[in-house]
N, C-alpha and C positions, 0 to 999 in steps of 0.2 A: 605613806605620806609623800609628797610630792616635795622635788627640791625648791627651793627658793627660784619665785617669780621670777621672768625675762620679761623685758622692753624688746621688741625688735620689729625691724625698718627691711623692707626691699625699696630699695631704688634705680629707678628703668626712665630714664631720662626726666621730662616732669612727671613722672607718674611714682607717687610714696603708696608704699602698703605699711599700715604700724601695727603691731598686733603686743598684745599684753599677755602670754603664755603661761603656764606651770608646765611640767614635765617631770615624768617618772618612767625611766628608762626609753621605751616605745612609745607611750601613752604618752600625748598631747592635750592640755584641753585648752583651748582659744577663750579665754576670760573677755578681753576687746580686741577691735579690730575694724581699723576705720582706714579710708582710701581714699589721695590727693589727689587730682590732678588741677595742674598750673591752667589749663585753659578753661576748663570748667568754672574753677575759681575765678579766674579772672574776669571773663563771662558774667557772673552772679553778681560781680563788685561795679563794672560797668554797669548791669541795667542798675544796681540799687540807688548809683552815683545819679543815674539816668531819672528817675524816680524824686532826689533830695533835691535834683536841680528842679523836675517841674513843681514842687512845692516852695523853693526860694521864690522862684519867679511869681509865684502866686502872695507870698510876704512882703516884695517889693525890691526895691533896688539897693535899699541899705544893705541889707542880708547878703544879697547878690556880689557885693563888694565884699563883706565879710569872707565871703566863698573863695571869691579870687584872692583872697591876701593870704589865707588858711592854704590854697592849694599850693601858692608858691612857696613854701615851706616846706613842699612834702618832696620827698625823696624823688631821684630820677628813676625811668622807666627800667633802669638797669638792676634796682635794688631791687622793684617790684616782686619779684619772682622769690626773693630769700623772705620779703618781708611777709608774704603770703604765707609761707609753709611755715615761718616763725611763729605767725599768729594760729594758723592751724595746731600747729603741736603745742601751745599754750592751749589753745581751746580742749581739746582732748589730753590734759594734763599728762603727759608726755614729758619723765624726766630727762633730760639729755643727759644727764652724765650715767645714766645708765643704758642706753640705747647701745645696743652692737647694730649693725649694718654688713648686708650685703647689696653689692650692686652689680647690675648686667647693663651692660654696653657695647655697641659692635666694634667688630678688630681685636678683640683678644686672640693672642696664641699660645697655645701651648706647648709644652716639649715633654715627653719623657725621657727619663736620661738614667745609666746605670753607675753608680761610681763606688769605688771599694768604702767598706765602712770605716769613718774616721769621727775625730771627736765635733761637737758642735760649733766650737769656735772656726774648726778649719775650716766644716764644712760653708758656715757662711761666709767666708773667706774668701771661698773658692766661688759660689754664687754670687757672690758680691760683685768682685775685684776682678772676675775671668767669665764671670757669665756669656761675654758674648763669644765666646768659643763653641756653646748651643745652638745658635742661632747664625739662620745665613741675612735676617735682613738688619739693617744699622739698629743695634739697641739703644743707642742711646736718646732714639724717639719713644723709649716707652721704659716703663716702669716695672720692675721683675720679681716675682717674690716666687718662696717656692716650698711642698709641703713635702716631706719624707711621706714616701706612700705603703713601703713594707722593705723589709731585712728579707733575705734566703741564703743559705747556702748554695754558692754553684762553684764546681772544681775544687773543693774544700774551700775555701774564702768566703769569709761573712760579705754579701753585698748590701747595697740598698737601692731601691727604687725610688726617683725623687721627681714628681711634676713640678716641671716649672712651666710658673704665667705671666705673660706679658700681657697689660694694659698699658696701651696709648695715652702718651705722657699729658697730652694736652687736654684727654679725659681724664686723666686723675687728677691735674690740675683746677680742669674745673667744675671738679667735684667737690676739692678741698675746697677750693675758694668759697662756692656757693654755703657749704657748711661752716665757712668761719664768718661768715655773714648773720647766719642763721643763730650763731654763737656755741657752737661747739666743733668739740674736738674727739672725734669717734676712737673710745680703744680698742675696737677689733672692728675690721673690715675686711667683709669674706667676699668670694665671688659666688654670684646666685647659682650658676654652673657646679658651681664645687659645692654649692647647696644640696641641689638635686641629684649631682653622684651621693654625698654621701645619708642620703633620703632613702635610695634605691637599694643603693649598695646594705645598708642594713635592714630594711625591710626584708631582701631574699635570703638573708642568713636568718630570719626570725624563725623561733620555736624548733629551731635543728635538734632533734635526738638521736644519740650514738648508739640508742634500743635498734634502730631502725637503718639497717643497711644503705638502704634507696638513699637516708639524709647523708651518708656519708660520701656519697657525689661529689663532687667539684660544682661549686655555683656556675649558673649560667653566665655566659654571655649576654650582655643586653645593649641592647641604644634606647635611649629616651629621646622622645621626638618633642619637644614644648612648643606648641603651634600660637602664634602671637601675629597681632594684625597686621603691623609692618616685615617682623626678620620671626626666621626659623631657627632655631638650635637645638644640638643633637651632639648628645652627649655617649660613647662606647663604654661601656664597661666590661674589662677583661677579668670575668671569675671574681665579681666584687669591686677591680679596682680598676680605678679611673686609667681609660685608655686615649681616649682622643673626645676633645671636643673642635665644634666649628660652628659658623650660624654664616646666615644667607637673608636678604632683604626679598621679602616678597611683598604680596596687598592681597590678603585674605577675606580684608573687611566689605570687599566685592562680592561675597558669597553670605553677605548675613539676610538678603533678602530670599536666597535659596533656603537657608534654616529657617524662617518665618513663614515662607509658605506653604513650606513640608510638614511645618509643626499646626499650621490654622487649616490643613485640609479634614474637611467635614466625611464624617462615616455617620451613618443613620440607621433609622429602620423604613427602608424604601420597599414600594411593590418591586421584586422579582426584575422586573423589565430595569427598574429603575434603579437597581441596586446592582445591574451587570453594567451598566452605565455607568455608575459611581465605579466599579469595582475599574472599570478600563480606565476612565479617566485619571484612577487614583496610580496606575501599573503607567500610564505614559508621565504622570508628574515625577514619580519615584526616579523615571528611567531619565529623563531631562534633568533629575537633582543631581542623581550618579555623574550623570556628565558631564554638569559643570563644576561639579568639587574636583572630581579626574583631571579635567583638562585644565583648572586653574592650579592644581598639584602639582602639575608634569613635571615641571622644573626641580621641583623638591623630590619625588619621587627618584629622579633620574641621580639627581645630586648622590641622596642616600643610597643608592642601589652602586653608585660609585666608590662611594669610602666602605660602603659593606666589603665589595671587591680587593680592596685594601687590604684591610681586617684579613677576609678570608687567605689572599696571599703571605701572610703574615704568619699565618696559623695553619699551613699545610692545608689550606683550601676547606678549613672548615668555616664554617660562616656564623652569624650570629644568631643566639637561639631565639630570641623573643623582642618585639619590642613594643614598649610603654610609651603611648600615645598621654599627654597633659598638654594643659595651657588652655587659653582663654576658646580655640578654637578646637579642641578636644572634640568636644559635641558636634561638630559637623555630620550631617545626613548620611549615613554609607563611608563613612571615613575608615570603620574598622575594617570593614567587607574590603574598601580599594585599596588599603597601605599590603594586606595579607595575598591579593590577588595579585598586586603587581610585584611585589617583593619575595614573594612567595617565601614569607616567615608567617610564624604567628603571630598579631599582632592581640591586645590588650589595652582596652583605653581605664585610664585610673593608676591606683597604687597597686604593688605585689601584695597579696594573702590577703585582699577586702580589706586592709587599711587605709583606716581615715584618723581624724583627729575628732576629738566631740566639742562640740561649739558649746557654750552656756547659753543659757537662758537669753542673757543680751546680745547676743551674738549668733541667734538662730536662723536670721533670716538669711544670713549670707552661708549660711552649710550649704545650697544647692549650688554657690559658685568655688566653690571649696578643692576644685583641680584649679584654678589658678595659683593658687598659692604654695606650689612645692617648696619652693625656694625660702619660701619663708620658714615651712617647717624644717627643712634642712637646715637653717641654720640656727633652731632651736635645739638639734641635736647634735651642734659642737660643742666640744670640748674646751673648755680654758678661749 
């Protein structure tokens, strides 16, 4: 049997994911799952407004009046934005007081930090009230919360591992705000980041048997690459547990006409002559697709191949074992081939072990876009 239902939300600036879950241990299956965005919407309301006005005008001028007296009533251009997603998650009967959220926003940073083990009172104490002792830039422009990441013994002393995150105060600000507009008040808010560690992170411990010498390995190393149309983030994983994250602004959305032409190029049953024709034509479009996904990468590429360097010096020079390509730009042309060639790891686009989550019935058309959404499964499989 599956545990009791989740409501949950990713939130990427105007862009809401809501999805409607069950969950039993690993096993996901996506009930609903419906997707905001503020400009689209807005868009859809303008032409409809656009549309009610040329039919007043055709009523006459009474009406016309009625219009203007009706509009000066209505809220300013400032509310617009909560009053939309309000009406949207009414529409899709969306309980809020059961809604967890995660959100991604750029300028997060992270820290890991080692401190001897103490009680929980202290320890948020000491996170609280001395936090900025972590941190070289001013904290008190941002907002710091932080997760116990694992206990070890080292030098006989119980230690612990503890990521701390800073989100940028004026983002979480007006984040709340916009949600107390919207009329609620979120009891868990994770970050999408900490979604997707801990997505990965237990995907690669799945099905481990202790029959089996090989599974008693130490987990790999990984970075998760989530490729998204404006910013990049990429997240390390050291042997399961969250090492470093970072993100970076790029414009990816410059290559979606390279995927559309790669994807509409035509193969047939041509004469011989005509099909070595097709065959070069098709060998020079392939090599111009390669070349603009590469050289619109560069920056990313080099970036990553930089904190790898990191990483590696960190770890006696060994490097990262694999990395998992998601996000909306996953599917890019030759994307596996050039992250592997230039980085020279091996890369993987998707989940560890051919996991996915199974979509229902109502919810089948969106399975083919189904690497967008890690972050949302990830945060189907916290805890408390």
């Amino acid at each position: 049997m599956f545990k009791q239902k989740q409501w949950l939300a990713v939130v990427r600036g105007n862009h809401w994911v809501v999805a409607k879950v069950a969950r039993r241990k690993l096993k996901l299956d996506i009930l609903r799952l419906s997707e905001f965005r503020y400009e689209t919407q807005l868009a859809s309301e303008l032409a409809s407004n656009a549309e009610t006005e040329d039919v007043q005008e055709q009523l006459g001028e009474n009406l016309l009046v009625q219009k203007e007296g009706f509009q000066e009533e209505k809220p300013s251009n400032g509310g617009k934005k909560a009053d939309l997603i309000k009406a949207w998650l009414l529409k899709n009967h969306v309980p809020l007081n059961k809604l967890r959220l995660a959100v991604s926003c750029p300028g997060v940073i992270t820290r890991m930090i080692t401190l001897p083990l103490m009680a929980y009172q202290d320890l948020d104490k000491l996170l609280t009230e001395q936090v900025e002792q972590y941190f070289t830039l001013n904290i008190s422009d941002y907002v710091v919360d932080y997760r116990v990441l694992k206990r070890f013994v080292e030098d006989g002393e119980v230690r612990q591992q503890v990521l701390l995150a800073a989100l940028p105060k004026y983002q979480w600000e007006t984040l709340w705000a916009e949600w107390q507009e919207i009329g609620f008040k979120p009891k868990v808010v994770d970050l999408a980041a900490d979604g997707l560690a801990r997505l990965y992170s237990q995907l690669t411990l799945k099905d481990k048997s202790t029959n089996n010498p090989a599974d008693l390995e130490a987990p790999l190393d990984l970075a998760i690459v989530k490729l998204s149309a404006d910013r990049v983030e990429f997240i390390l994983l050291e042997q399961g547990v969250f090492f470093l994250y970072s993100d970076f602004e790029v414009s990816l959305d410059v290559l979606d006409q390279v995927t559309v032409t790669v994807n509409s190029k035509g193969v047939g049953d041509e004469p011989s002559e005509a099909q070595e024709d097709l065959d070069l034509q098709t060998a020079k479009l392939d090599a111009w697709a390669k070349t603009e996904v590469e050289v619109t990468l560069r920056n990313v590429l080099q970036s990553l191949s930089e904190f790898f360097g990191f990483f590696a010096a960190r770890h006696f020079g060994k490097s990262i074992d694999r990395i998992y390509l998601t996000g909306d730009y996953s599917d890019l042309p030759f994307i596996q081939e050039i992250f592997q060639s230039n980085l020279e790891i091996y890369t993987q686009v998707g989940f560890p072990n051919a996991w996915r989550p199974r979509f229902s019935k109502r919810t089948s058309a969106l399975q083919k876009n189904g690497m967008k959404y890690g972050s949302l499964y990830g945060l189907a499989l916290r805890e408390g």
